[in-house]
C-alpha positions in Angstrom: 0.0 0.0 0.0 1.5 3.6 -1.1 2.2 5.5 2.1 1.7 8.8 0.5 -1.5 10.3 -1.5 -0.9 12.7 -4.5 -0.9 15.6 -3.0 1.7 14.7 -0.6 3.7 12.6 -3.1 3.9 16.3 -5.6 4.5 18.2 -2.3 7.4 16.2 -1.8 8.6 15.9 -5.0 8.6 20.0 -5.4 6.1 20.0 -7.7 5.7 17.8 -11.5 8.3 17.3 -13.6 10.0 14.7 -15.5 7.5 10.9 -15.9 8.5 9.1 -12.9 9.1 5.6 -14.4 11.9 3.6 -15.2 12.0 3.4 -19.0 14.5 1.6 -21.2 14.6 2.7 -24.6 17.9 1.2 -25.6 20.5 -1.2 -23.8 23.1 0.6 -21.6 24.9 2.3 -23.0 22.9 3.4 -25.8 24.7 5.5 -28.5 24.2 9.1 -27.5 25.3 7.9 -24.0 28.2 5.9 -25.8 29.5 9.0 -28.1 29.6 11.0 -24.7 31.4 8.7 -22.7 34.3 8.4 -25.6 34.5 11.5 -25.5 35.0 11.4 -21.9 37.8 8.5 -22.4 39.8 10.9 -24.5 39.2 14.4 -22.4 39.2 13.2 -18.7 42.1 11.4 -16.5 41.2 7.5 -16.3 41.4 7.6 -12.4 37.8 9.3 -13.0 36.0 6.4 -13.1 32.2 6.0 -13.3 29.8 3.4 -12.0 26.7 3.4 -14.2 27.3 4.0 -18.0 25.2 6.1 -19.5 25.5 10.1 -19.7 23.2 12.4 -17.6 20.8 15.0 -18.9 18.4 15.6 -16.7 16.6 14.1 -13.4 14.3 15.1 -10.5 11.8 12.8 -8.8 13.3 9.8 -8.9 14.3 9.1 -12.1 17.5 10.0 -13.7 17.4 10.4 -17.9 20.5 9.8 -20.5 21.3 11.2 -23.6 19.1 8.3 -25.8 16.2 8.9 -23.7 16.7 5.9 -21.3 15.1 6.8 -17.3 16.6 4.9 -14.7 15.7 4.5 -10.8 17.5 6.1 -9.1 18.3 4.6 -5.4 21.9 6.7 -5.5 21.2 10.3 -4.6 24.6 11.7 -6.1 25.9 9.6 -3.6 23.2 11.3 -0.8 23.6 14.6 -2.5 20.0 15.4 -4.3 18.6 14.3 -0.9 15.1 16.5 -1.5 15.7 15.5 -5.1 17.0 17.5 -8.5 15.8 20.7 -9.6 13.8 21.3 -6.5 11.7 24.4 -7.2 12.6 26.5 -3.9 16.1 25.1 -4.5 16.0 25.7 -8.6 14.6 29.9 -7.7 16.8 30.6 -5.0 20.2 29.8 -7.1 18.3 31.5 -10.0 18.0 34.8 -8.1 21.2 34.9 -6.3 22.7 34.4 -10.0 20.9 37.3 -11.2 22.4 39.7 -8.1 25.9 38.5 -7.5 27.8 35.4 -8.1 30.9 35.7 -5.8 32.6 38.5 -3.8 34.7 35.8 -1.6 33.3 36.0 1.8 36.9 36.7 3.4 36.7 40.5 1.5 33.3 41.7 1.7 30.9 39.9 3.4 27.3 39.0 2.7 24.3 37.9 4.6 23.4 34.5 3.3 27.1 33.3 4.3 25.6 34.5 8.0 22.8 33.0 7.6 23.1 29.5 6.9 25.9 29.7 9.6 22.7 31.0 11.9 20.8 28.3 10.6 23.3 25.4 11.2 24.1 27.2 14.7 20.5 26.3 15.9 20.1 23.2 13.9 22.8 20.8 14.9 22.6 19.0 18.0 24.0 21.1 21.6 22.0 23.7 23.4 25.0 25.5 23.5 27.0 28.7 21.7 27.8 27.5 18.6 29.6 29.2 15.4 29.9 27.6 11.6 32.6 27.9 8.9 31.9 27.2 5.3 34.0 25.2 3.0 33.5 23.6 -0.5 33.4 19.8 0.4 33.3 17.3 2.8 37.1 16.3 2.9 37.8 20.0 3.1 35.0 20.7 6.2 37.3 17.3 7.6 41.2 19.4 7.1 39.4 21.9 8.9 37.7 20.3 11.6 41.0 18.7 12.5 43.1 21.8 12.4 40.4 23.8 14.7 41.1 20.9 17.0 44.8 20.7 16.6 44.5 24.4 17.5 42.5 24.5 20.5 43.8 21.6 21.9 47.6 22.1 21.2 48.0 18.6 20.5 48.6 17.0 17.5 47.6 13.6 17.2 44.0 12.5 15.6 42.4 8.7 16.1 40.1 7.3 13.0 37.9 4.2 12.8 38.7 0.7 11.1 36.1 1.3 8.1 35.8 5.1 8.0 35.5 7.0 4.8 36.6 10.8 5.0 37.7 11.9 1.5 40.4 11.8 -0.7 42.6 15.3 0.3 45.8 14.0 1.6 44.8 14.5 4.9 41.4 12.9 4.8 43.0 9.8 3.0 45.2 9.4 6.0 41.8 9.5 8.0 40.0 6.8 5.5 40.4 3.2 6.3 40.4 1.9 2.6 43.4 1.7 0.6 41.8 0.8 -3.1 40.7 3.0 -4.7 41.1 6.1 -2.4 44.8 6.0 -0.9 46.5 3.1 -2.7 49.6 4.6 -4.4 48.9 7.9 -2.8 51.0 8.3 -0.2 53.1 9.5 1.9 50.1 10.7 4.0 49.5 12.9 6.6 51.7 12.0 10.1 50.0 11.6 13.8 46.6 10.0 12.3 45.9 6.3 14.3 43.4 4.3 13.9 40.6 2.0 16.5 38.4 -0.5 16.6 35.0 0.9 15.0 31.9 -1.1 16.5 30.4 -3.5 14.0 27.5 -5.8 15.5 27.0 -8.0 12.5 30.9 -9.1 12.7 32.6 -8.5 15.7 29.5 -9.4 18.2 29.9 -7.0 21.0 28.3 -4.6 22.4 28.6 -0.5 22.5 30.3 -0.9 25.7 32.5 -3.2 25.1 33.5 -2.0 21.8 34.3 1.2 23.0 36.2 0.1 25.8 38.2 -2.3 23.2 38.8 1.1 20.8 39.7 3.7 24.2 42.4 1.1 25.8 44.1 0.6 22.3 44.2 4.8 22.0 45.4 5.1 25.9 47.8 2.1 25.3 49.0 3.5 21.7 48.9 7.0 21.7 48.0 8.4 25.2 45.2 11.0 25.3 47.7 13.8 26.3 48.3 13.6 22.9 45.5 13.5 21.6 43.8 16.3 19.7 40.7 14.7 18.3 38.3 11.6 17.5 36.3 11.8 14.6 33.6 9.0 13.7 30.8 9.2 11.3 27.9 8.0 13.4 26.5 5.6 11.1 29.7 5.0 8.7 29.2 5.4 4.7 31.4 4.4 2.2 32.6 1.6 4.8 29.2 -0.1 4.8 26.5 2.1 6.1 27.6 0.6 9.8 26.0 1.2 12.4 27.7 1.0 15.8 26.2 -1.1 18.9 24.5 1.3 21.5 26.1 2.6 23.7 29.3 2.8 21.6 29.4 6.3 20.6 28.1 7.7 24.0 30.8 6.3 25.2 33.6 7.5 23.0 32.1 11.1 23.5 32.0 10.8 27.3 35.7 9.7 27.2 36.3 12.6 25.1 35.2 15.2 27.5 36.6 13.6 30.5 40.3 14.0 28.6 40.0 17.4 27.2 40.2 15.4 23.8 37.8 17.2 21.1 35.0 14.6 19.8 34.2 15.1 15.7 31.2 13.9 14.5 31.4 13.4 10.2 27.9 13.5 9.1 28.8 14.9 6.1 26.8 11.5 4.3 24.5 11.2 7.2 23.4 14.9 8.1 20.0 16.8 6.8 17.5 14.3 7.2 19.0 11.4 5.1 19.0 8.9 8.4 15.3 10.1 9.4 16.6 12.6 12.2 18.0 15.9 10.9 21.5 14.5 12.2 22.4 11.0 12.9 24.4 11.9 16.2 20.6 12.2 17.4 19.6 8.8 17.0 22.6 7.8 19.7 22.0 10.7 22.2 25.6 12.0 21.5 26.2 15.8 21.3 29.3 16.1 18.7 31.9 19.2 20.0 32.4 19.9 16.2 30.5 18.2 13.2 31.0 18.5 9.6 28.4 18.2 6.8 28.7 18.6 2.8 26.2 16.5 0.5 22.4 17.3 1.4 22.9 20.8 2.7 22.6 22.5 -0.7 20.3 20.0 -2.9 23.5 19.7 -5.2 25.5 22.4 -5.0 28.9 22.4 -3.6 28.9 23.5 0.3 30.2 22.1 3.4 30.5 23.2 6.7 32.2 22.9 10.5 29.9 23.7 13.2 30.8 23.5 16.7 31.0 24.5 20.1 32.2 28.6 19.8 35.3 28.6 22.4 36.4 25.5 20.1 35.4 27.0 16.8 37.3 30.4 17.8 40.6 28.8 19.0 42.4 29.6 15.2 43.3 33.2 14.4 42.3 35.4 12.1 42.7 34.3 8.8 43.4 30.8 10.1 40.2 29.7 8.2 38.6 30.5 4.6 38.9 29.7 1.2 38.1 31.8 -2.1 35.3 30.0 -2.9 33.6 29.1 0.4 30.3 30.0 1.3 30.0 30.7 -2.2 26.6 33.1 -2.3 24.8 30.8 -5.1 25.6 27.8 -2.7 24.4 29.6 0.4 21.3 30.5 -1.3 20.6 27.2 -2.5 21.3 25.9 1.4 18.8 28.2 2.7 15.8 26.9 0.5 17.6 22.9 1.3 17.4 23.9 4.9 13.4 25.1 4.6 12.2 22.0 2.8 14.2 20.1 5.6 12.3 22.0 8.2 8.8 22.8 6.7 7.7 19.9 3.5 8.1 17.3 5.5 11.1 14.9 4.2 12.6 13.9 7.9 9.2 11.9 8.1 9.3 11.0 4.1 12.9 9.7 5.2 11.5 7.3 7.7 8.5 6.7 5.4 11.3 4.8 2.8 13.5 3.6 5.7 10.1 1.6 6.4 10.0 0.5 3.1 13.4 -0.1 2.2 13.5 -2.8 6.0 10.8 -4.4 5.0 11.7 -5.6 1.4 15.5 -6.4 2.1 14.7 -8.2 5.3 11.9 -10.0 3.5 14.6 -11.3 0.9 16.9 -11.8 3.5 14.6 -14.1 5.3 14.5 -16.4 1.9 18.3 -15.9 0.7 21.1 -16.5 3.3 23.2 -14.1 1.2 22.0 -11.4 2.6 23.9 -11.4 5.8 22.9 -8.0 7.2 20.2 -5.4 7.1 20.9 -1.9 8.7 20.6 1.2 8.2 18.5 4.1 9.6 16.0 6.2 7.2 16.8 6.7 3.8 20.2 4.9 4.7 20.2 1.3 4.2 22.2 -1.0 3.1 22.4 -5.1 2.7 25.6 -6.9 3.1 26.3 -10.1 0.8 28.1 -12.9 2.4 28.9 -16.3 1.7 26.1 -18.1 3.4 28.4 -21.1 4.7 31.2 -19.2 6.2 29.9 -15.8 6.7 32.7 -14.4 4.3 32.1 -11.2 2.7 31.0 -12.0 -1.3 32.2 -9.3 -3.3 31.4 -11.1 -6.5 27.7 -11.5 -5.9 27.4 -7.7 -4.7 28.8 -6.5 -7.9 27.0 -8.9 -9.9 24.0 -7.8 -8.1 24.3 -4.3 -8.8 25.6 -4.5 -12.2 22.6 -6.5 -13.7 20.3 -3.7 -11.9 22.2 -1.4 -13.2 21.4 -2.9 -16.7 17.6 -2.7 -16.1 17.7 0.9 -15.3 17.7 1.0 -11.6 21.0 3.1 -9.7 22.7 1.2 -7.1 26.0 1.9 -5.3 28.2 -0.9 -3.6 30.4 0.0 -0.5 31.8 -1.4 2.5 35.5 -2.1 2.9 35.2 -5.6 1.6 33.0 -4.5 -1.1 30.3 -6.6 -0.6 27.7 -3.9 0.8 24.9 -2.7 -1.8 23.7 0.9 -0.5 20.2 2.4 -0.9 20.0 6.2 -0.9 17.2 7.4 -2.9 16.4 10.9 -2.7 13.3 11.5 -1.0 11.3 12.9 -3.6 10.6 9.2 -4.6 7.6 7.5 -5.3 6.5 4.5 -3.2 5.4 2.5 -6.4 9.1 3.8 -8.2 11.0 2.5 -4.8 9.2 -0.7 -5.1 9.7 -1.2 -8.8 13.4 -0.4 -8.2 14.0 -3.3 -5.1 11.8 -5.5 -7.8 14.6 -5.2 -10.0 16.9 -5.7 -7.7 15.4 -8.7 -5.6 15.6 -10.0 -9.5 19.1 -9.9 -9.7 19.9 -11.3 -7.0 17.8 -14.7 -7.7 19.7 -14.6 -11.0 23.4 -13.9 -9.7 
């Protein structure tokens, strides 16, 4: 039964646009699509890769259409970017008229008010009932650097502890951070000194619970490292490109309160995870943990490239002036596009359309994992779930089968991502604006590739 009636479905969705159906005119890629990537062979660096192949020329809903006419399902996002979906009409008129006025002054010369804004807005939005100030940045791995340096800088220390399985980008600094060496760090290096890694929490493989997985992760840092030296932890609370894990509870309160007692500042990455995509504004929420800095990129702008570092203020104010910045962040077009993101979050309704597919999206995968022993693992909060693909006998991650799964959906028009640091995770983001019948049709398609893998 669809959860939502029409009106709410085009309230949602920002209004009509393009058909929402999956529609396959030609195979993938078709020829269009084909010319275009070529082209892209010839004109763009190799270690650009791409995961579905076809060539993009316009989406909203839930669809996504190519250059031969071809709309696919799309369960990706942008990789949890178009989060209230593309071309969003608040979103689509606010970067319209902000490109009509100005286009860029650089924030660090002359000022203007949307930067303050959305800083105001993330201030009261992010989890703390405390004084809190926000710094703008382009990306996630650049709202990470900074993050860290605010910390190195309050603290005076230098050393920085991230999880077995994390994902943080692919700046020199952030790779040090990520866990996985192919494709992000392998042949990279050297990276980034004083960066250590613990113990993440992970239920489905290592068994234990929050407690006890934190207290394993805090005795290797105090045995390892010390906390005197320590400037920072940072964590995504439910982790992303490492295979949408979600820690046992207790694990993260834990780390936090650990933090605190040893002056040792406590980083939340929710730059996959924040603005609604877990079903809570931020995930920090769902696990009662109040971050001293957190970083966010991806859904904060429905598409448009802004990040951010909000935290407590004496923390946030420890660098001097001119310490922070960049020429291009808190770009005004991004700012205003984050301002009518941050309204749809707060007024149309998508926080509850998150749980809404996080409902559906249980359901069906445990429902197939209940009839294929494959499926090893359901998790996931919201619009943030993800099935892990094992062998059923021994438990073994099945990397194969995942990108065999995902490749012959990808062939019937529906966008799936893999993850995890075995590869053997398939991730479902959709961006909220779908349709239930659309999300249904797409696990169909999916739940069909796996019986034929």
């Amino acid at each position: 039964m669809a959860l939502l009636d029409a009106a709410t479905e085009e309230r949602i969705q920002g209004g009509p646009g393009l058909p929402q159906q999956r529609r396959l005119i030609t195979e993938l890629p078709g020829p269009r699509s084909a010319a275009i990537l070529a082209r892209k062979a010839e004109a763009v660096p190799a270690g650009v890769g791409h995961t579905v192949p076809v060539a993009a020329v316009a989406a909203g809903g839930g669809v996504v259409v190519d250059a031969d006419g071809n709309s696919l399902i799309d369960l990706g996002s942008g990789i949890a970017v178009t989060t209230v979906g593309n071309v969003h009409p608040k979103i689509a008129a606010a970067v319209a008229a902000q490109a009509a006025q100005f286009t860029h002054t650089c924030f660090m010369i002359s000022p203007y008010e949307s930067y303050i804004e959305v800083a105001e807005a993330l201030n009261r939005l992010t989890p703390g009932d405390f004084a809190k100030k926000s710094a703008l940045f382009n990306s996630g791995a650049e709202a990470v650097e900074n993050a860290i340096k605010i910390a190195r800088k309050h603290t005076g220390r230098s050393a920085v502890v991230a999880f077995d399985h994390g994902y943080h980008g692919r700046t020199n600094l952030t790779m040090a951070l990520t866990a996985k060496s192919m494709p992000y760090k392998s042949g990279f290096g050297p990276f980034a000194p004083e960066v250590y890694r613990a113990p993440m929490s992970y239920p489905f493989r290592d068994g234990l619970t929050g407690p006890d997985a934190a207290a394993r992760a805090i005795s290797q840092i105090e045995k390892q490292i010390g906390a005197d030296n320590l400037a920072a932890i940072i964590i995504e609370p439910i982790q992303g490109e490492g295979g949408f894990i979600v820690p046992a509870e207790g694990f993260l309160p834990a780390l936090a309160d650990w933090c605190r007692a040893n002056g040792v500042v406590f980083i939340a990455d929710e730059v996959q995870t924040g603005f609604a995509r877990t079903g809570h504004m931020f995930a920090s929420e769902i696990f009662g943990v109040v971050p001293d800095l957190i970083t966010t990129a991806k859904g904060i702008a429905g598409g448009l490239p802004l990040a951010a570092v909000t935290g407590r203020a004496e923390i946030m104010d420890a660098s001097h002036s001119g310490g922070l910045g960049g020429t291009y962040g808190g770009n005004p077009i991004a700012c205003a596009a984050a301002l009518a993101a941050i309204d749809v979050f707060e007024n149309d309704g998508v926080i509850e359309r998150a749980q809404q597919i996080g409902s559906i999206l249980t359901a069906r995968l445990r429902a197939l994992q209940a009839q294929d022993p494959r499926i090893g693992d359901v998790r996931g909060h919201g619009a943030m779930i993800a099935a892990e693909f094992v062998d059923p006998e021994t438990n073994a991650p099945d990397t194969a089968l995942t990108a065999a799964v995902a490749k012959a959906a990808i062939a019937q028009g529906v966008i799936v991502l893999t993850c995890g640091t075995y590869g053997n995770v398939i991730r479902f983001l959709p961006p909220l604006s779908i349709g239930d019948d659309l999300l249904g049709e797409g696990l169909d398609v999916v739940a069909e590739a796996l019986a034929a893998a």
